[in-house]
N, C-alpha and C positions, 0 to 999 in steps of 0.2 A: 364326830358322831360314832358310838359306839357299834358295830358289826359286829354280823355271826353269821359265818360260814357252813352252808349247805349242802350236801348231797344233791345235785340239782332232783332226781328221782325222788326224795324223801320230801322236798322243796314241796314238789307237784303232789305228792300223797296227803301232805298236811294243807294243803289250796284246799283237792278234794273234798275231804274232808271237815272243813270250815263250813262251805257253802252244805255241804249234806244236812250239817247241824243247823244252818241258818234256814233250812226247810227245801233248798233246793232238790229238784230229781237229779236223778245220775247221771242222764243223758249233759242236764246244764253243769253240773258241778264237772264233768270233764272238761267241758267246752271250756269255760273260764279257768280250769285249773292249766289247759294247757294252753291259752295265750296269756296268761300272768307268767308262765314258765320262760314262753318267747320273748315278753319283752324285757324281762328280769335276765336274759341270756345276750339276745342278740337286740333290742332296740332299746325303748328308752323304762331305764327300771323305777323310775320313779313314779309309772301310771302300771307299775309292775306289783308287787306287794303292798307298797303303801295304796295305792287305790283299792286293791279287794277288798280294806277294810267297810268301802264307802258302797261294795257290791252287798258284804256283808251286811250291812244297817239296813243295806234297801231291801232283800229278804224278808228282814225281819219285822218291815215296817210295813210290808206291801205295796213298795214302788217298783217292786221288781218282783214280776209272776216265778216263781220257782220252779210251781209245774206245768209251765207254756210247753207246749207242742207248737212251735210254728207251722204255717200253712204257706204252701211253694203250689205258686202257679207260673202259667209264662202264655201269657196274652199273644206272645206273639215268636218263632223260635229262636230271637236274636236279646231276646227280653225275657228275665226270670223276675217274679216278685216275689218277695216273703212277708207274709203279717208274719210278726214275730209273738204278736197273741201278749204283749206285755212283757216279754223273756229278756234274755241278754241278746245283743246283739252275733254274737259271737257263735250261739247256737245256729241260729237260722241260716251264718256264711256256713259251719258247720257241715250242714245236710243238704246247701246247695253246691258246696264247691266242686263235684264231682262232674256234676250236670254243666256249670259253666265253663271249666276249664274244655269241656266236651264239644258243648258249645261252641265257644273261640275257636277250636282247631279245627269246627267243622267249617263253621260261619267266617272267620275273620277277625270279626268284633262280635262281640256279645255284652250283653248290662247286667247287672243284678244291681236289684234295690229295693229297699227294705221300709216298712215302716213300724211302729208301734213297738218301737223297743228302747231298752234302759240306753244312755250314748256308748259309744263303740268300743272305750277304750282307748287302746294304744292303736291307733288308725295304719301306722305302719305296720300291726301283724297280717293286716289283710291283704297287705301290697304285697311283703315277701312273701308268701305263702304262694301266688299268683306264679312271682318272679322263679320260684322253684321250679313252677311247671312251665320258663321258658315263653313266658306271656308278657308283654307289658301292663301294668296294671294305674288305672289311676283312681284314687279311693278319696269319697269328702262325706261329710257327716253336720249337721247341725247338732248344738246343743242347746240348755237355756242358756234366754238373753244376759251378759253379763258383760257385751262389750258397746262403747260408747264409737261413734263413729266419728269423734272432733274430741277436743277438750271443751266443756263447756255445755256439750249436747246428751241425749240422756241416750240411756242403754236403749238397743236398737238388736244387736245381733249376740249371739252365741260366741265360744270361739272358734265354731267354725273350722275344725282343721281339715286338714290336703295332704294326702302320702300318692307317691309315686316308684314306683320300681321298673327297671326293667334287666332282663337278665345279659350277664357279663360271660366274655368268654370261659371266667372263674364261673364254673355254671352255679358254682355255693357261696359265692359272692358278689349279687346281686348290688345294682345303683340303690336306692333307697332313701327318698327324702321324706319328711315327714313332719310337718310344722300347722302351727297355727296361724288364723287370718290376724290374729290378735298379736300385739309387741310381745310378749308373754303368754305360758300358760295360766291359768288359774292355779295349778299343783305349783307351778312357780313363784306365784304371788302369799301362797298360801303358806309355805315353807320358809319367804322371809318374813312374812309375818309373827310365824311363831319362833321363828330365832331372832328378830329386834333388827335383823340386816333391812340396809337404807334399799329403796330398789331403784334404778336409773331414772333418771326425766325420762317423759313418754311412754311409761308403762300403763300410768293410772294414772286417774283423777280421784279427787277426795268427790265428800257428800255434795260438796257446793258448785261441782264443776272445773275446780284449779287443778293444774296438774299437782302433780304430790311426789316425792320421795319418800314417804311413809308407806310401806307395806299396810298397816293394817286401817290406815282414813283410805289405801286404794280397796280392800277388802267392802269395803262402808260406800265408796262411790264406786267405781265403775275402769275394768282395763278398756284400754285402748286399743284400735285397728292397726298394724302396722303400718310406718308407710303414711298416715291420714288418709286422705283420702281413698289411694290405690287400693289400701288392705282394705276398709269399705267396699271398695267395689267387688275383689274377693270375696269377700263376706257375705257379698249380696250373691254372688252368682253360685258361691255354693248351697246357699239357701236354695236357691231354685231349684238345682240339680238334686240337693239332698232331700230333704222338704217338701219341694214340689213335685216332682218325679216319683217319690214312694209313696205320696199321699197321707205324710207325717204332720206332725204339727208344725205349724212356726215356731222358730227359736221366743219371740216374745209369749207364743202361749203355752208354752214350757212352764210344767212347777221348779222349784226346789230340786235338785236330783240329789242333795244330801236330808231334804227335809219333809216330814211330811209321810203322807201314807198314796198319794196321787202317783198312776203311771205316768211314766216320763214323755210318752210318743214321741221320739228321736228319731232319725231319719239319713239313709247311709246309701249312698248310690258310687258303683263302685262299675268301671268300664275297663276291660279286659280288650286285649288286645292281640293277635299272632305274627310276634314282627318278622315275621321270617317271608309273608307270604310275598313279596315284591323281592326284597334284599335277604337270598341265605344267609351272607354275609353278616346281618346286622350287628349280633352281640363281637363281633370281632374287630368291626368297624367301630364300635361304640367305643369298646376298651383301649381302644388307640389313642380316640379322642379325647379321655378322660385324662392318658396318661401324657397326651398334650397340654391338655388345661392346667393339670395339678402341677406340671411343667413352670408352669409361667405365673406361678403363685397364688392360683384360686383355690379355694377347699372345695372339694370335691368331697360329699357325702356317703354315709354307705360303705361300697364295697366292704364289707366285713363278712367272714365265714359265718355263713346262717343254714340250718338243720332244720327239717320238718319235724324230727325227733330229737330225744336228747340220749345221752349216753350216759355209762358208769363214771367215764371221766370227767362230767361236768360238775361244777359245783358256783353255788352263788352265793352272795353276799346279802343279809338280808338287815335293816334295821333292826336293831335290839327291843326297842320299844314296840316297834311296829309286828316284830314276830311274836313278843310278849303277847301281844292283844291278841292276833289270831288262833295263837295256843289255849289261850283261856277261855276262846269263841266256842271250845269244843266241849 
């Protein structure tokens, strides 16, 4: 795969930029310019630039408000809510984050969650960003229905993913997990599709219900839960947290989020944490134990240096194709 090597700075001017052209405000085109930067730097880059393209259509198509203004209330002071008014999700953690990290360290625990917004993205920027400020975070999201709960059975959930962080004594190298309920992402599914690569048993099923090794008859049927059953029951329960709790849609009455001119109503309930308040100890204790576990042959996720900002020194890799397009978006 062809690459081309960024300025990560220049990186985030040309994000900006796209989404301006695609009709977004400024307040959103920062928002999404600077977590495409974060996941393209420190989490996962492939919902990093090659996704903006799919922020980019929805712009342009009206599945995604440009000029949303979210609206932040808190029913209760351990609870923040955001309509995100149709926006990006990203804005709305945006202009609450302030207020909940505040929150946390007054209260203990605190929630924020969201409803009536485009899906979240890279579900792990909102973990690190937490873990920066020394919080444990755990973060889940509905999307549309796309995952089958069995082989055989019909699309039922989203995929659904789950990020977790918490901060290490490396205070810029936070824990950080970050996966979906599903065997697979769909940007994973999507990617073998369009290169002819075979994808493992247990990812998908075709149109008729058989499992498949065909990336694009899974594309035509349906990924699957991890796990069978278990990742189902994930599935379900983040439903309810995400979904239920923001007062978003179900993942089955979900549009298209590449297709179509319909808001998305996605749904992202995110629970913060102050582990310090029982054990000062914790990030110290934790980093011991990680470096017991990685000890004894487990992968242990995460700890990698992560930034709120980025520097002169950064620079990314971007697809050639993928940065083609965004160039020409302008």
């Amino acid at each position: 795969m062809d690459q081309q090597t960024l300025p990560a700075r220049e990186a985030e001017k040309l994000a900006e930029q796209a989404c301006l052209a695609a009709g977004a405000n400024q307040a959103t085109a920062s928002a999404l310019a600077k977590a495409t930067i974060s996941a393209a730097l420190f989490g996962r880059s492939g919902v990093g630039f090659p996704h903006l393209l799919d922020y980019l259509s929805g712009f342009r198509a009206g599945r995604i408000n440009g000029n949303a203004q979210p609206k932040l209330t808190s029913p209760l002071p351990a609870i923040l809510h955001s309509d995100a008014s149709g926006g990006i999700a990203q804005l709305g953690f945006e202009l609450a984050a302030p207020t909940l990290v505040e929150r946390t360290r007054e209260l203990g625990v605190a929630i924020f969650t969201q409803g009536n917004s485009y899906p979240p993205g890279e579900l792990g920027y909102y973990a690190r960003r937490l873990a920066l400020e020394g919080l444990i975070a755990l973060a889940v999201s509905n999307s549309p229905a796309a995952v089958a709960g069995s082989p055989g059975g019909k699309i039922a959930f989203g995929t659904n993913p789950m990020a977790f962080s918490a901060p290490l004594t490396e205070a810029d190298a936070p824990l950080v997990i970050d996966q979906a309920s599903s065997a697979t992402t769909f940007v994973s599914l999507v990617k073998a599709a369009e290169s002819g690569s075979k994808i493992p048993e247990g990812w998908a099923i075709d149109e008729k219900g058989e499992m498949t090794t065909d990336a694009a008859a899974g594309l035509r049927g349906a990924l699957l839960a991890f796990g069978g059953a278990k990742g189902a029951n994930v599935a379900m329960m983040i439903e309810c947290l995400a979904a239920g709790l923001s007062g978003a849609s179900w993942s089955l009455d979900m549009p298209d989020f590449q297709r179509g001119s319909r808001p998305i109503d996605a749904g992202m309930t995110i629970i913060a944490i102050q582990p310090t308040v029982i054990d000062k100890e914790f990030s110290s204790r934790l980093t011991r134990q990680l470096d017991r576990i990685a000890e004894r042959g487990a992968y242990v996720p995460g700890r990698r240096l992560v930034r709120s900002n980025i520097s002169e020194e950064d620079y990314i890799e971007i697809d050639s194709v993928v940065l083609e397009k965004i160039r020409r978006s302008l």
